[in-house]
N, CA, C and O atoms as a MOPAC input file, in Angstrom:
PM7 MOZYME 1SCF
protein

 N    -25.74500 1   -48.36100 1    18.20900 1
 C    -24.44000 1   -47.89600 1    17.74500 1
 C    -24.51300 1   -47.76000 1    16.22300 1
 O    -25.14700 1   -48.49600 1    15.46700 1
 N    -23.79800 1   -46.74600 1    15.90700 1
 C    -23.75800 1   -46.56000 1    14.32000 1
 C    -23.06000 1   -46.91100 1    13.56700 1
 O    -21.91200 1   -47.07100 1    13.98100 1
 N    -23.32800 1   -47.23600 1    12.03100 1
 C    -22.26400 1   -48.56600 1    11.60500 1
 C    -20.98200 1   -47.89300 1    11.04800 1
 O    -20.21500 1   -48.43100 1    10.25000 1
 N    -20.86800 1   -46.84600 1    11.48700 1
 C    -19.41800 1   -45.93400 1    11.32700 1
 C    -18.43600 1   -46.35200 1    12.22900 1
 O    -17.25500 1   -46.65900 1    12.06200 1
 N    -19.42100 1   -46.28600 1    13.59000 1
 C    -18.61900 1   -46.66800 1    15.15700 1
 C    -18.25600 1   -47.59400 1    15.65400 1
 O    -17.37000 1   -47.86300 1    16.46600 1
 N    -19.63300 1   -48.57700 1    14.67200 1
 C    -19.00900 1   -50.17100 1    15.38800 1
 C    -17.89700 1   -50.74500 1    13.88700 1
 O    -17.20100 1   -51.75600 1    13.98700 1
 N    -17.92400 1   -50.11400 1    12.94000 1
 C    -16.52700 1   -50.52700 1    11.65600 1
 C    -15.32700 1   -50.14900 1    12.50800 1
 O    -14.26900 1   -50.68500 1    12.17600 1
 N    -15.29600 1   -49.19700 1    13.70300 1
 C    -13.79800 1   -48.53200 1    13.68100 1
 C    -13.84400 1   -49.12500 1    15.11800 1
 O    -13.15600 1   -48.58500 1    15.98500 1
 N    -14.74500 1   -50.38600 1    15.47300 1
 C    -14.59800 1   -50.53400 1    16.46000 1
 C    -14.11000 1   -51.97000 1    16.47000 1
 O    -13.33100 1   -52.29600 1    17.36500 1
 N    -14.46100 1   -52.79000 1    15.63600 1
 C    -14.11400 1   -54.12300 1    15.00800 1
 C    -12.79900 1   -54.19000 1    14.49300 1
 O    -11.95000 1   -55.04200 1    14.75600 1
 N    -12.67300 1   -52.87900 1    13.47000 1
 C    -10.61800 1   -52.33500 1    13.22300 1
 C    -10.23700 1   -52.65500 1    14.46500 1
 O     -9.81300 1   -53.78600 1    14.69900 1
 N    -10.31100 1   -51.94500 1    15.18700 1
 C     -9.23500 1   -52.07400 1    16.77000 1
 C     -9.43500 1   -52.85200 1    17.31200 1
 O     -8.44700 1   -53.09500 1    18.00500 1
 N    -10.62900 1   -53.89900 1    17.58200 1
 C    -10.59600 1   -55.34700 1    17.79900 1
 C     -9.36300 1   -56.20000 1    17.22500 1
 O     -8.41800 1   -56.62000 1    17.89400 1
 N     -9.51700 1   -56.32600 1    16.19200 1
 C     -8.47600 1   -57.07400 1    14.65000 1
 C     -7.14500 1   -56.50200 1    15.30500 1
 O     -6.35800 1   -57.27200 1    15.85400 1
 N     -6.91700 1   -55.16800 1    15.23800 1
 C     -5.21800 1   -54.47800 1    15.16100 1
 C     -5.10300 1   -55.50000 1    16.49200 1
 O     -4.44800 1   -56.53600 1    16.38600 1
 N     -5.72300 1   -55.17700 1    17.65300 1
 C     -5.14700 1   -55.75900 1    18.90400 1
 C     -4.93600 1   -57.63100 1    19.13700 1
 O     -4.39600 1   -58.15900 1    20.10900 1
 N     -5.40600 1   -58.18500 1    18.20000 1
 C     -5.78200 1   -59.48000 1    17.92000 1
 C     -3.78700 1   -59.88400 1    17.35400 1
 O     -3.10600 1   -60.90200 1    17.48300 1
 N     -3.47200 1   -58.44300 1    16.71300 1
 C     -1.94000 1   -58.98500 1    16.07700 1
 C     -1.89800 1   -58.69700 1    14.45400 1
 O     -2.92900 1   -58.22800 1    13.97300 1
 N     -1.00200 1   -58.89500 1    13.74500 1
 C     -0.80600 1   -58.63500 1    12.58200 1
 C     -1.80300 1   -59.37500 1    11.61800 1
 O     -2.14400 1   -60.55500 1    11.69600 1
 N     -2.18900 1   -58.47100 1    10.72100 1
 C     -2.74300 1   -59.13200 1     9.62400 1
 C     -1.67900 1   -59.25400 1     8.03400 1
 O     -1.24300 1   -58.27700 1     7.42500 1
 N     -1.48500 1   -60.57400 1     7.68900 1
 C     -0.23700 1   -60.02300 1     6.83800 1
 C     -1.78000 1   -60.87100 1     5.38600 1
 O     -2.62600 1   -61.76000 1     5.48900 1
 N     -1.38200 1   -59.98000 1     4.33200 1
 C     -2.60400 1   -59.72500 1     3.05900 1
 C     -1.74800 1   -60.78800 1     2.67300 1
 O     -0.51900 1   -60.84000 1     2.69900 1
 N     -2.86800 1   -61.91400 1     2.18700 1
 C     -2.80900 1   -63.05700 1     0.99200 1
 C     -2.90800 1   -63.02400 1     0.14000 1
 O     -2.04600 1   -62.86800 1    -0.72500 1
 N     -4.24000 1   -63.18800 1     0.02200 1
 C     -4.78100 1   -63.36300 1    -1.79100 1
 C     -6.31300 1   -62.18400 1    -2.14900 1
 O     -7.44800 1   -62.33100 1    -1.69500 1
 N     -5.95700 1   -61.37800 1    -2.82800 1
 C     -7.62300 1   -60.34400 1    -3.43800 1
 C     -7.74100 1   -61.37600 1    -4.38200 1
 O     -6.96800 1   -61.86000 1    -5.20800 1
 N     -9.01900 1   -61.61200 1    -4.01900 1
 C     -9.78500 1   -62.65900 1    -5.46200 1
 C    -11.46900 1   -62.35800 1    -5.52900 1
 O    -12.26000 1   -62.09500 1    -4.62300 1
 N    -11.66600 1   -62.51000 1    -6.98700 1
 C    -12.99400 1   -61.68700 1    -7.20700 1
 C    -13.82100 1   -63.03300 1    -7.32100 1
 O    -13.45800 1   -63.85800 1    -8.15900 1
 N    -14.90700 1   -63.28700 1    -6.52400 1
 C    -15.30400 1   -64.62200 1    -6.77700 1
 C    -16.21000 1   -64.73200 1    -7.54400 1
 O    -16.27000 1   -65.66300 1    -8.34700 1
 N    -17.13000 1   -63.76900 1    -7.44800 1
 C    -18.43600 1   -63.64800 1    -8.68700 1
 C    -18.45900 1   -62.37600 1    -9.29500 1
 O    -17.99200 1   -61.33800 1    -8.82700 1
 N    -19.07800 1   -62.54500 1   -10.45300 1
 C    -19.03400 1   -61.23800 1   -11.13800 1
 C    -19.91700 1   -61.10300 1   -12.40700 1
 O    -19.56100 1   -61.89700 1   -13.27800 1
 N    -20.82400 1   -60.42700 1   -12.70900 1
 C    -21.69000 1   -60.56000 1   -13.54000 1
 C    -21.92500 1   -58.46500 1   -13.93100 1
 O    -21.45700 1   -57.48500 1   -13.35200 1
 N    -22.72400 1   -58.58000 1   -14.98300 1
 C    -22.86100 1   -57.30900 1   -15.88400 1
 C    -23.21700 1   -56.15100 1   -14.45000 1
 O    -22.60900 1   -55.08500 1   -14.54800 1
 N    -23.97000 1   -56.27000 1   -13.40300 1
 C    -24.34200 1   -55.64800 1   -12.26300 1
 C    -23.79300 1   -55.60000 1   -11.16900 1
 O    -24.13500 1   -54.73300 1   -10.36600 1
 N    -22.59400 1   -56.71500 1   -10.79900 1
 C    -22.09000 1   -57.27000 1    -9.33900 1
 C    -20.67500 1   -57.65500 1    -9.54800 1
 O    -20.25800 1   -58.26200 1   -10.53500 1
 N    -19.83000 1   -57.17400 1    -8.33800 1
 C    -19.06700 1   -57.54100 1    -8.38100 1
 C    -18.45700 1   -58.25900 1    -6.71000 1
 O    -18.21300 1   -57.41100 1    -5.85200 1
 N    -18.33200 1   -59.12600 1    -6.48500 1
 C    -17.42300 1   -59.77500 1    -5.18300 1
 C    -16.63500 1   -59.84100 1    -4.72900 1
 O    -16.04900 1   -60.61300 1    -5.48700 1
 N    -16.11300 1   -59.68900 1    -4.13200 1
 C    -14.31100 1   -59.56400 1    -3.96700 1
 C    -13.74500 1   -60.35000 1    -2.37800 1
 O    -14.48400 1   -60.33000 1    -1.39400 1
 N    -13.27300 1   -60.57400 1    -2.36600 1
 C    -12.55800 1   -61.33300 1    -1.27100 1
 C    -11.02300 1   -61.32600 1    -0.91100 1
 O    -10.22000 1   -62.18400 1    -1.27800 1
 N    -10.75400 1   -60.26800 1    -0.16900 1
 C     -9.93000 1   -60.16500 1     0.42800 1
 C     -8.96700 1   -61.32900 1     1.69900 1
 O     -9.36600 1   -61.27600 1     2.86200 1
 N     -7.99500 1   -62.11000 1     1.43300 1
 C     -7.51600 1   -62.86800 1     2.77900 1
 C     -6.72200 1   -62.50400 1     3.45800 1
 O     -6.54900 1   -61.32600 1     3.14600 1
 N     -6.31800 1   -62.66400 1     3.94600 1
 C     -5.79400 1   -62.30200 1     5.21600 1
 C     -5.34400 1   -63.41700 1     6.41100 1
 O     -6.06900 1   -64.09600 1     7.13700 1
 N     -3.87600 1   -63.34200 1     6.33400 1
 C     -3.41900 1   -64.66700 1     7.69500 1
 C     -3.13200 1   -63.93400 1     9.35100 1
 O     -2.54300 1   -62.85800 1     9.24500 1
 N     -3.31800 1   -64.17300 1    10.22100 1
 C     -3.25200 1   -63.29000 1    11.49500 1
 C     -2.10100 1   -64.59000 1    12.33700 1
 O     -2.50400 1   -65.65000 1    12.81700 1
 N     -0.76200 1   -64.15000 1    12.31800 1
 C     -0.17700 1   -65.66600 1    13.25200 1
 C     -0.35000 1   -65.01900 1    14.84400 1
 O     -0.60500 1   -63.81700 1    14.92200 1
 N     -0.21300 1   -65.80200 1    16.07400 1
 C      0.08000 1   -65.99400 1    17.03100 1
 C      0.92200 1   -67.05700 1    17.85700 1
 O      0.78700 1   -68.27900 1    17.80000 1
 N      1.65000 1   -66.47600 1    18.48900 1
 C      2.24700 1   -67.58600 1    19.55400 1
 C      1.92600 1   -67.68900 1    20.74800 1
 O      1.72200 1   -66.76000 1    21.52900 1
 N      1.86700 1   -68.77400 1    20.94700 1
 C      1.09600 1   -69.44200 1    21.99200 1
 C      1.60500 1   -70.61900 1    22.84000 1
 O      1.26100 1   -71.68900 1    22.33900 1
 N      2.37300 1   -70.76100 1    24.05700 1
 C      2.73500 1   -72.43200 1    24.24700 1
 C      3.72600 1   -72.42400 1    23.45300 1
 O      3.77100 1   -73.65400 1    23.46800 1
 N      4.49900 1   -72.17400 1    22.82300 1
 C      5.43600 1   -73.06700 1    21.53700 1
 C      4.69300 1   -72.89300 1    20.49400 1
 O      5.29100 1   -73.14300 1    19.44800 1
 N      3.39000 1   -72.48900 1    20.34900 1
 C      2.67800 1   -73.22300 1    19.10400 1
 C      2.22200 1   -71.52300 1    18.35100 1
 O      1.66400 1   -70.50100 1    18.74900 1
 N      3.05500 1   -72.17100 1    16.66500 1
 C      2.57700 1   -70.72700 1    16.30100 1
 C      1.39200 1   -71.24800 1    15.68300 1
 O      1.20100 1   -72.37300 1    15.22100 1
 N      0.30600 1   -69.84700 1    15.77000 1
 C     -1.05500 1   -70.54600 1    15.67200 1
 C     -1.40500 1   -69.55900 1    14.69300 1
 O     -1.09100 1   -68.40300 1    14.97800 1
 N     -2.24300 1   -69.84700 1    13.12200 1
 C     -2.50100 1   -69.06600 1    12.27300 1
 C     -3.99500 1   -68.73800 1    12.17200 1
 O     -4.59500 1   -69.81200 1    12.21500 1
 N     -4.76600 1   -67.82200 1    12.06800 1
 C     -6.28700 1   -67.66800 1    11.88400 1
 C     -6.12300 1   -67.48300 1    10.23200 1
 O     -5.06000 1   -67.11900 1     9.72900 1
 N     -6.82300 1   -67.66000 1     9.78200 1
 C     -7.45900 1   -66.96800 1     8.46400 1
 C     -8.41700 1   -65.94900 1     8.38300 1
 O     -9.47400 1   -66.29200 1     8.91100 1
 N     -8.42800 1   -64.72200 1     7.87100 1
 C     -9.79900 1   -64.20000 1     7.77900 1
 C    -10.22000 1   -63.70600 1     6.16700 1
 O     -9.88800 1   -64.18700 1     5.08400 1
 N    -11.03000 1   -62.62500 1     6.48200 1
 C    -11.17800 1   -62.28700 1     4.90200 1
 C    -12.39700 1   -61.09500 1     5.26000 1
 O    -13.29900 1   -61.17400 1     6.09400 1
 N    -12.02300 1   -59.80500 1     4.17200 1
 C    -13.02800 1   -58.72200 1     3.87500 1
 C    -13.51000 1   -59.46400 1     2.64200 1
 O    -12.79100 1   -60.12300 1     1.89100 1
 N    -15.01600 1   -59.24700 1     2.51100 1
 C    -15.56500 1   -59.27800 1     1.12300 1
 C    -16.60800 1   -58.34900 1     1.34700 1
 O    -17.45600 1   -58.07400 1     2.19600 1
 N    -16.03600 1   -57.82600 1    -0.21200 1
 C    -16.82100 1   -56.83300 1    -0.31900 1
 C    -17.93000 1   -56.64200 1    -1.75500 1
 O    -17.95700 1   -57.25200 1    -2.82400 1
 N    -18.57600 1   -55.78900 1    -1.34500 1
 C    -19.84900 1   -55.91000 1    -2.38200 1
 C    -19.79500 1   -54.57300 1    -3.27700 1
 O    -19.58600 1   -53.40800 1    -2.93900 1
 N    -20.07200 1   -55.17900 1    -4.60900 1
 C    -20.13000 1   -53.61700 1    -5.88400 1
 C    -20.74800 1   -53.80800 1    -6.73800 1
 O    -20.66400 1   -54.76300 1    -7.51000 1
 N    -21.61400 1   -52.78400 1    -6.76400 1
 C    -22.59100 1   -52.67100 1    -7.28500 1
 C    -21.65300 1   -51.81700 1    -8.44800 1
 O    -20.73200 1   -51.07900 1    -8.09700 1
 N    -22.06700 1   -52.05500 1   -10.02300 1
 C    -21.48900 1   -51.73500 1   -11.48300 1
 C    -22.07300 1   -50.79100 1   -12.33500 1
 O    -22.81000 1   -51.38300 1   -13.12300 1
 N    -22.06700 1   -49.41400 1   -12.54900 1
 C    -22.74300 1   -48.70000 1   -12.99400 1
 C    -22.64200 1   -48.82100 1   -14.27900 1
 O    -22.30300 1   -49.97000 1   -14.56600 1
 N    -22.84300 1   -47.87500 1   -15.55700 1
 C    -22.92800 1   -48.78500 1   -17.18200 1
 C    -21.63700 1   -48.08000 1   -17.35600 1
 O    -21.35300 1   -48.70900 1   -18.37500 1
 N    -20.96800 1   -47.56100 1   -17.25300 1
 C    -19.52000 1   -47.43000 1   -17.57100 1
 C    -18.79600 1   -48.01200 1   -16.71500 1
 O    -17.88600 1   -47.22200 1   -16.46100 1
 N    -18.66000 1   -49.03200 1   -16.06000 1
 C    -18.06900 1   -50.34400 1   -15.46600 1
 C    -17.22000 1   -49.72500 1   -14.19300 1
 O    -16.32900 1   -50.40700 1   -13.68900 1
 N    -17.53100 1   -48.39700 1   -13.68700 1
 C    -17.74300 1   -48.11200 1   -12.69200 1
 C    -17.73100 1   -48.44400 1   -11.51000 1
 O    -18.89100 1   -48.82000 1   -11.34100 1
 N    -16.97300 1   -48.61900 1   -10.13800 1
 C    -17.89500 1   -49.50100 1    -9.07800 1
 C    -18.13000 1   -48.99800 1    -7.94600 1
 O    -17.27800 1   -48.21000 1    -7.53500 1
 N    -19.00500 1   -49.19500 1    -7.31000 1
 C    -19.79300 1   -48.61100 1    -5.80900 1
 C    -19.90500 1   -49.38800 1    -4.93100 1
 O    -20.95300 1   -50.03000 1    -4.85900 1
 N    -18.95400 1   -49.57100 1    -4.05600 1
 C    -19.48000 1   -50.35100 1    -2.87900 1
 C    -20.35300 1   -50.22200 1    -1.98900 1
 O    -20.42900 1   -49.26000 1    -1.22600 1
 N    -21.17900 1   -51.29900 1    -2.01300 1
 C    -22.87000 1   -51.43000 1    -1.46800 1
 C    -22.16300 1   -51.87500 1    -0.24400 1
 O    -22.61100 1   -51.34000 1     0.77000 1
 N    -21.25500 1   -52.64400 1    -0.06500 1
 C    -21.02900 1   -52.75000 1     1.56900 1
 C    -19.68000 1   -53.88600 1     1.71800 1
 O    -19.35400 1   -54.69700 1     0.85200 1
 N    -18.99200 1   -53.68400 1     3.10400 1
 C    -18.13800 1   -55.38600 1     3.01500 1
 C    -18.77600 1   -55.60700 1     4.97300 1
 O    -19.46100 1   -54.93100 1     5.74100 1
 N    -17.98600 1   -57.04700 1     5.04700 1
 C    -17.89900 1   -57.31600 1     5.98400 1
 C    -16.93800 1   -57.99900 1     6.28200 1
 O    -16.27600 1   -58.19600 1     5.26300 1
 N    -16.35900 1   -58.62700 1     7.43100 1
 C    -15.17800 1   -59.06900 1     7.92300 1
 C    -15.53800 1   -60.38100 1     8.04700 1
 O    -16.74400 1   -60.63000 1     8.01700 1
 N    -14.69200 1   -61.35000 1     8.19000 1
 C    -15.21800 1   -62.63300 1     8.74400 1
 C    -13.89600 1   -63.69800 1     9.01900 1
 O    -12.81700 1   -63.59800 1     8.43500 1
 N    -14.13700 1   -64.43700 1     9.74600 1
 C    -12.77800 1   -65.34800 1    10.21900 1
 C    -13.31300 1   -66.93300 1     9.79700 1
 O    -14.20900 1   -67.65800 1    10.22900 1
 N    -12.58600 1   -67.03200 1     9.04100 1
 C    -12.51800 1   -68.90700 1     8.28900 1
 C    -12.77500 1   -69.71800 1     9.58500 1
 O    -12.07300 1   -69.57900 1    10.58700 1
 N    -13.78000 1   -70.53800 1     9.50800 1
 C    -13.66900 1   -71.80500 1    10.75000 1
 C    -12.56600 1   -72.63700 1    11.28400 1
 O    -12.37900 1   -73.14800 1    12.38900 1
 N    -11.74100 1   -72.62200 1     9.93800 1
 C    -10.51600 1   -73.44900 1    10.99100 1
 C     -9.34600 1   -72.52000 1    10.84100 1
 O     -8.90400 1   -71.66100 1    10.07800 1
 N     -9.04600 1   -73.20100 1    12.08300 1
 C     -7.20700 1   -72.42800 1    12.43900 1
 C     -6.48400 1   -73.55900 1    12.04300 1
 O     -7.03600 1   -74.59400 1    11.66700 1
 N     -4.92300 1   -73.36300 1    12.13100 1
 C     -3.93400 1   -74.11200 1    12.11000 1
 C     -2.86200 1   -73.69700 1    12.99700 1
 O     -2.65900 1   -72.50900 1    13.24800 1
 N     -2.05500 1   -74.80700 1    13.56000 1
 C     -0.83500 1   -74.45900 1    14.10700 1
 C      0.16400 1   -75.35000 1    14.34100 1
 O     -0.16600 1   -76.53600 1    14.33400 1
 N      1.69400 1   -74.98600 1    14.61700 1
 C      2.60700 1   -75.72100 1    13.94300 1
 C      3.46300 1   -75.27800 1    15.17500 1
 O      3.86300 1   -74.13800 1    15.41300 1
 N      3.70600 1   -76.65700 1    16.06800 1
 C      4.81300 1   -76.75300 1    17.29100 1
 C      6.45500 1   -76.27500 1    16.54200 1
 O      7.16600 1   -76.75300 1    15.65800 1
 N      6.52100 1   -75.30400 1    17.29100 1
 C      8.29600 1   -74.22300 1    16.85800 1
 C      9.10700 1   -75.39600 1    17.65300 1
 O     10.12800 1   -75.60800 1    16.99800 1
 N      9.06600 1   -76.22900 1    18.78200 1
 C     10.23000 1   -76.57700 1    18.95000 1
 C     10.07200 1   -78.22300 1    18.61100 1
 O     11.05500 1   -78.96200 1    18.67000 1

């Protein structure tokens, strides 16, 4: 599969998973060549009574040309190891 098909295939994974509501863009490293970025992202669900929150996050990669320029060399998706959740009644 091509990495065009499986990006727009992982999107519609996520959309059907439920809302993603945007946290925090934060650039974590960054030097004269590179730049990092980290996108968060909270996804809630209900479940049982229990609203249940994932965390995830895009980070993405940029490469810095000499007029400070940027090119993204690539991101990927990823979901934080822990969840949380909080009994509604």
């Amino acid at each position: 599969m091509d990495e065009k098909k499986n990006t727009i295939l992982q999107n519609s994974a996520a959309e059907a998973e439920g809302p993603r509501i945007p946290l925090v863009n934060q650039d974590i490293f960054e030097n004269d060549a590179l730049l990092i970025n980290r996108f968060f992202y909270l996804s809630p669900t209900l479940s049982g009574g229990l609203l249940i929150c994932k965390i995830s996050y895009e980070e993405s990669v940029f490469l810095k040309d000499g007029d400070e320029d940027l090119c993204l060399l690539h991101t990927t998706c990823r979901t934080a190891p822990d969840t949380f959740s909080v009994r509604l009644s």
